[in-house]
N, C-alpha and C positions, 0 to 999 in steps of 0.2 A: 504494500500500500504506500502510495505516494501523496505526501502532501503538495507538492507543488509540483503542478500539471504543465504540459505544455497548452499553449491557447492556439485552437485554430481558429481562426479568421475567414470566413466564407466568403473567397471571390468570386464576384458577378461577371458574367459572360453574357453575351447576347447569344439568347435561348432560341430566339426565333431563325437564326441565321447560321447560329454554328451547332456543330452536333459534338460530342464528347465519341474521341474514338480512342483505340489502341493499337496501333500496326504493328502488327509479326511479322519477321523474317522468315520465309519459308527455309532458306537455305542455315542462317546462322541461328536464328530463334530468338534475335534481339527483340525488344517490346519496346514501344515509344507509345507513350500516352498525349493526346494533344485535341485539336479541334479540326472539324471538316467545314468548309464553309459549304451551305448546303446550293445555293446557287450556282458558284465558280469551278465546286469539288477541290479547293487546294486545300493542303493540308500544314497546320503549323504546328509542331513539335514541341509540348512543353519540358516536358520531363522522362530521363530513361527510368525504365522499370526493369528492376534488378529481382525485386521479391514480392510479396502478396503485400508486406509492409508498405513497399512503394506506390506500389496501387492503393490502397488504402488509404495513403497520406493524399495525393492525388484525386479521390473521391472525395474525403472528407473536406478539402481543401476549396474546390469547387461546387459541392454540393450535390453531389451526383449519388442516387441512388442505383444506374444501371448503367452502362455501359458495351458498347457495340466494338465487334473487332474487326479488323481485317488483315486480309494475307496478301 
């Protein structure tokens, strides 16, 4: 049990335009967690995802309950 926590801070994204994705490497199996913009299809990379922990910092961070992948 810890008394002093870390704080996360829920950043806003424009919900309407961009989508929360995760791109896999088919070949090496790297994870890159980021946003799709859903008009243009580009994609911006926020953060590598190394463990479930990363992902998790990454949802909680942005506020994401579910999340879409691609390969």
């Amino acid at each position: 049990m810890s008394i002093f926590k870390k704080k996360t801070t829920v950043i806003a994204y424009d919900r309407e335009n961009l989508r929360p994705v995760i791109r896999s490497s088919i070949c090496t199996g790297e994870k890159v967690a980021g946003f799709k913009d859903v008009r243009t299809g580009k994609f911006k990379d926020i953060m590598l995802i190394r463990n479930d922990r990363d992902l998790k910092s990454f949802m909680d961070t942005y506020g994401i309950s579910d999340i879409d992948r691609e390969y």
